[in-house]
N, C-alpha and C positions, 0 to 999 in steps of 0.2 A: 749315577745314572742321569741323562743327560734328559730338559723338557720331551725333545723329540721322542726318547725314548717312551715315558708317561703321558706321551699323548698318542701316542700308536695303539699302546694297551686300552686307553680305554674307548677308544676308535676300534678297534677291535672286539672288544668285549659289547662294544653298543650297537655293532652291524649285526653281531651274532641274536642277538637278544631281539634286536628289531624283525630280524628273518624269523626265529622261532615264533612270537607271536603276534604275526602278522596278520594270522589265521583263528586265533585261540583269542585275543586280546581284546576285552571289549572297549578297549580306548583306538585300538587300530582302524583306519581309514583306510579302504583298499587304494584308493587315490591318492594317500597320501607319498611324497616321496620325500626322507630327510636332506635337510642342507648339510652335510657332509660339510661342504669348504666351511660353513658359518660355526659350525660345529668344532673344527678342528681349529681356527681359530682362537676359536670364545677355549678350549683347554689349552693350549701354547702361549696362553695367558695367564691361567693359572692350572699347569700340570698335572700336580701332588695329589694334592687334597681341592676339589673341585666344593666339598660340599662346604669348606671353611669359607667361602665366596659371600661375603657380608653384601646387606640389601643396598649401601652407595656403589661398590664395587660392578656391582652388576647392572645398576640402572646406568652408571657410568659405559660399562663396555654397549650397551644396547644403544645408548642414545650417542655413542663416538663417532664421529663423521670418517674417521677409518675406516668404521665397518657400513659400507654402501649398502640401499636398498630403502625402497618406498616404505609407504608406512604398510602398504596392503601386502608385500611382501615380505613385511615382518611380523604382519599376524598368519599369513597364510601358510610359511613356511620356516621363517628363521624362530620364533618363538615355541610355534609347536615342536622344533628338535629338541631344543634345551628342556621345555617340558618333558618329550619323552625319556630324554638323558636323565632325569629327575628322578622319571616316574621306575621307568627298568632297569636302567642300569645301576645309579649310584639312588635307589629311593631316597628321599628327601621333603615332608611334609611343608617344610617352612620354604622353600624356596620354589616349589609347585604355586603354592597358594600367591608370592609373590612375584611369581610370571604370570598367573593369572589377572592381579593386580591391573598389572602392566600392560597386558592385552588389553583389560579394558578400558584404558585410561587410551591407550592408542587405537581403539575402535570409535572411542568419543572425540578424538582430534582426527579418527580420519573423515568420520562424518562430516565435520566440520569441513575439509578440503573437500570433500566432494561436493559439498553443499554451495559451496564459492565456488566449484567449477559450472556447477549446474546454473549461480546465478548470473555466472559472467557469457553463459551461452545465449540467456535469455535477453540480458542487454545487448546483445550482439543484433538478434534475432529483431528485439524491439528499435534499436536505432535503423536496421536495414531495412525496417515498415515506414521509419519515419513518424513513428510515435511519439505523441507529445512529451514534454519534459514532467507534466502534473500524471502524467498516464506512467510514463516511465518509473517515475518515481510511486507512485503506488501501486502497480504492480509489484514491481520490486518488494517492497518492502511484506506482501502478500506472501508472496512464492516463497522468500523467506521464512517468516513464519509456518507458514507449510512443510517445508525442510527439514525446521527446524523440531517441529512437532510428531514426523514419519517419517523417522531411520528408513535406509532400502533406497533401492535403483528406482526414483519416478515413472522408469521406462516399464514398469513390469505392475506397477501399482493398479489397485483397484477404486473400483467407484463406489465400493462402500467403505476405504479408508477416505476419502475426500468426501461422503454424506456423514462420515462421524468429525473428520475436522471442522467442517460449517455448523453442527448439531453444537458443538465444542465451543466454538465461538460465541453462535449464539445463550444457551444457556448456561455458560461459564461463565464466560467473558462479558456476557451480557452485551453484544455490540446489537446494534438495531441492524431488520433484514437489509435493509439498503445496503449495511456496512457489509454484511457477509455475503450480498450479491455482487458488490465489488472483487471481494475478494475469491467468488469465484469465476469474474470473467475472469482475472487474473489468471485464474489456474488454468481455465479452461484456452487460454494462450501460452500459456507452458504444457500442459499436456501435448497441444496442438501442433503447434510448431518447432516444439524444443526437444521435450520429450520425444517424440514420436508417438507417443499413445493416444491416439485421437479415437478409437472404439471408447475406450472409459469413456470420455466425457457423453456421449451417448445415453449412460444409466444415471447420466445427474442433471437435476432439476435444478433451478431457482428458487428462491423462497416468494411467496411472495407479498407483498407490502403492503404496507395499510394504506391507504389513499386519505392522504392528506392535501388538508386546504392550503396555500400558500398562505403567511401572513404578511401583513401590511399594517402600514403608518398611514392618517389619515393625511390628507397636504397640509393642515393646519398644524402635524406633529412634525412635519418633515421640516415646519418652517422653521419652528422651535429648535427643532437639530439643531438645522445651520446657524441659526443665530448665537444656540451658545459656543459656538468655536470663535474666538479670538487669531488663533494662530492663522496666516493668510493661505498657506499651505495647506494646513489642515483641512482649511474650509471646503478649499479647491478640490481637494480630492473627493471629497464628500459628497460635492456637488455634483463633479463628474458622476460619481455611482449614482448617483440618484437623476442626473438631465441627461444620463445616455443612458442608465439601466446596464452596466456596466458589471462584469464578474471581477471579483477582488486581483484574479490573477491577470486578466484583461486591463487593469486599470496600472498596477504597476510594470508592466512591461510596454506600457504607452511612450513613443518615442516623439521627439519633438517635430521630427520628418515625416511622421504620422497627418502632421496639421495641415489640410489646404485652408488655406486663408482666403484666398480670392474666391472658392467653390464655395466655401462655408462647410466642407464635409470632413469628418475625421475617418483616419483607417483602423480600425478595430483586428486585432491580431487576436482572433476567437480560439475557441475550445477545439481541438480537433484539427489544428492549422487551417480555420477557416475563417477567411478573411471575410470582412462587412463593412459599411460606410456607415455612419448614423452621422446627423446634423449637426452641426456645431452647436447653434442657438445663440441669441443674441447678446443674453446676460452671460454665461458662463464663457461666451468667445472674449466679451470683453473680460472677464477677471484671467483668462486664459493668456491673452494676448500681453496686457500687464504684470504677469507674473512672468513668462516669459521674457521680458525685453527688463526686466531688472536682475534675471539670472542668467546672461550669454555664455554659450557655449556648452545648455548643458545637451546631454544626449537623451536620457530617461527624463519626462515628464516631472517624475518624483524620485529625487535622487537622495539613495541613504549617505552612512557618512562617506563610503568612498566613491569617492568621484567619478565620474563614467557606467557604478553600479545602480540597478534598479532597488525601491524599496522593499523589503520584506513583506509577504503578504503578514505574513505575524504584525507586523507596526501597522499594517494598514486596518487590520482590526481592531488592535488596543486603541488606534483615532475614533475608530467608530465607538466601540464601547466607551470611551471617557466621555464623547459629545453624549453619546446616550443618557449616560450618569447623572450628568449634569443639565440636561436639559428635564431631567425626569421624568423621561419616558416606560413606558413600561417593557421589557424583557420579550423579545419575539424571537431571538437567534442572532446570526453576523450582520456583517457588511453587507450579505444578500437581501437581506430583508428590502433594502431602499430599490433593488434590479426589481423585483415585485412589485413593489410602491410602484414603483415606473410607469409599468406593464398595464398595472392594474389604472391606474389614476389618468395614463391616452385611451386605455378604454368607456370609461367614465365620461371621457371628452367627446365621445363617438368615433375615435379614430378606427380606421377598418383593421381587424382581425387580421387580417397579409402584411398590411404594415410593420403592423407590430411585431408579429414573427420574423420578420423580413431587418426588425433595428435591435432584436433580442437573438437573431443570430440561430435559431431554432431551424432545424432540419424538417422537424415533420409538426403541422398545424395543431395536431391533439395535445402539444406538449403547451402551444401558448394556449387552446381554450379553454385550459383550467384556471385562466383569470378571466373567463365570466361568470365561474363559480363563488368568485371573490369579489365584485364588484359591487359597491354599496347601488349605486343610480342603476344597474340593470335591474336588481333585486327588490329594488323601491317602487321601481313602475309598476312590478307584478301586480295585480289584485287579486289579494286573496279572496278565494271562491266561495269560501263563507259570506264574508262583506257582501259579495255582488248578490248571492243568494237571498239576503236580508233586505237588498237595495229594491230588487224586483218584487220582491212580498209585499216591501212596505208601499211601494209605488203603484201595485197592483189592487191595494186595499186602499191605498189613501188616507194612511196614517203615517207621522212625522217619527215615530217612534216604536218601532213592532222589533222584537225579539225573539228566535225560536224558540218553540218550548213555552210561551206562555198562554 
């Protein structure tokens, strides 16, 4: 008897059984309709004896590039016949259990595909705003973990699956709120414009943050920095962060075309594609200019080892940390610490509060007046109210020496 003929029969014997309990079957989907072609194939492979079909044999014909068809339409419909072929027609315990296997080894690779279609719409979405590359890239890397976290269509998601992701972060993951309100403006630009589901973001809040002081180096530590760097490069960059107040990513993406010489103004390529001018200054124009005119031709300010590339913000750190080390300073945070130093130490000098927002690149004023929360000379002039209370007593009584309470 010939294949064709043993696979008629049990193409036969499987329509009949799938008609019968269609209705009766508590595995039956009224929705369901079997792949007949996938079916009739997968026995004209092996005719006979279907259930002698060893676990390579099988994951071989599934995963054959012969047999066409996405991954979603082979859980949706190519796997579910062979199961039912399994289950009604020829029963078979062992090779149920290893389609099931299989299913969800291909429901967890297709997650995966969708998850990469999902992030490749989002970068679509974000270069067509013209979002930064530091924006780009941590978004991205946010949505990501999102994805990766909650299986399912984003498009249909809710806002209490995205208030238990943030909840997840935060006491799992232990990330600080700052970090997990990053991560959901992220979301809430993928809900918005990607997704389509812009009602969710509606029931989710932000967390919010402890309000912290900036810290600072006093100018006496900052001197200390610079002095212990030997490296002429090293120093330069340091100083820039610290005589322009300068963000780590601001500083390595500094171009040498950036420099007016004649103006004395440099172009600052900010946070946000928002360009700014700050001053050159007279010491760091001259280590500028010199370092300059003994490296021609370059195009980054601070060029790693390949040529025409900018440095790594990661190196631009470990410079700051090893000056740190070694000048032995005490532990405040990165490379930002010295844009604070900045901010804070022209305030000190009495430079105006506009200015300084205005050379820190800052959109809205409340963001720079939390360096006169920091300022040693604002907070020195204060008089404390007690003092002045005691100064009036004693000036009033006419004693050199009077204390409350006595």
């Amino acid at each position: 008897m010939t294949p064709q003929f043993w696979t008629q029969k049990w193409m036969d014997r499987f329509h009949h059984q799938f008609i019968r309990h269609t209705n009766s079957s508590p595995y039956s989907d009224p929705g369901f309709r079997p792949d007949y072609g996938y079916l009739e194939k997968f026995l004209m492979a092996h005719p006979k004896s279907p259930t002698q079909i060893g676990e390579t044999e099988l994951r071989e014909f599934i995963q054959s590039k012969d047999n066409p068809g996405s991954i979603s339409i082979k859980i949706k419909s190519q796997l579910p016949t062979l199961s039912l072929f399994y289950r009604q027609t020829i029963p078979s315990t062992p090779h149920l259990e290893l389609l099931e296997a299989v299913t969800g080894e291909l429901r967890v690779q297709s997650r995966g595909v969708q998850s990469e279609n999902w992030l490749k719409k989002a970068e679509l979405e974000m270069k067509a705003r013209n979002l930064s590359r530091e924006t780009l890239k941590n978004y991205l890397h946010a949505i990501r973990r999102y994805l990766s976290a909650q299986p399912g269509n984003p498009a249909v998601a809710s806002a209490s699956m995205v208030k238990k992701h943030s909840l997840h972060l935060l006491n799992e993951e232990k990330l600080s709120a700052s970090t997990v309100n990053l991560h959901l403006a992220a979301l809430g630009f993928f809900f918005t414009h990607v997704a389509r589901n812009p009602m969710l973001w509606q029931g989710v809040k932000r967390l919010k943050e402890p309000k912290k002081l900036p810290k600072v180096y006093s100018s006496g530590e900052v001197k200390r920095l610079l002095e212990a760097v030997e490296n002429t490069k090293h120093r330069l960059l340091l100083s820039l962060a610290y005589g322009w107040g300068l963000r780590v990513q601001e500083i390595v993406q500094l171009k040498v075309t950036d420099i007016d010489w004649e103006r004395k103004l440099i172009r600052i390529r900010g946070k946000g594609s928002k360009d700014r001018q700050v001053m050159l200054g007279e010491n760091v124009g001259m280590l500028l200019q010199e370092y300059a005119a003994r490296r021609p031709g370059l195009r980054f300010v601070f060029e790693g080892q390949l040529e025409g590339r900018p440095y790594s913000t990661r190196s631009a750190e470990k410079i700051f940390h090893q000056a740190r080390a070694k000048a032995g300073l005490r532990h405040l945070g990165g490379l930002h610490v010295l844009r604070h130093s900045f901010a804070t130490h022209l305030l000190e000098q009495g430079v105006d509060l506009r200015y300084i927002q205005s050379l820190l690149g800052h959109s809205s004023s409340k963001t720079t007046e939390i360096y006169t929360h920091v300022s040693a000379t604002h907070i020195a002039k204060i008089e404390n109210p007690l003092d002045r209370l005691v100064k009036e007593h004693s000036r009033n009584q006419g004693l050199d020496n009077v204390t409350l309470g006595t």
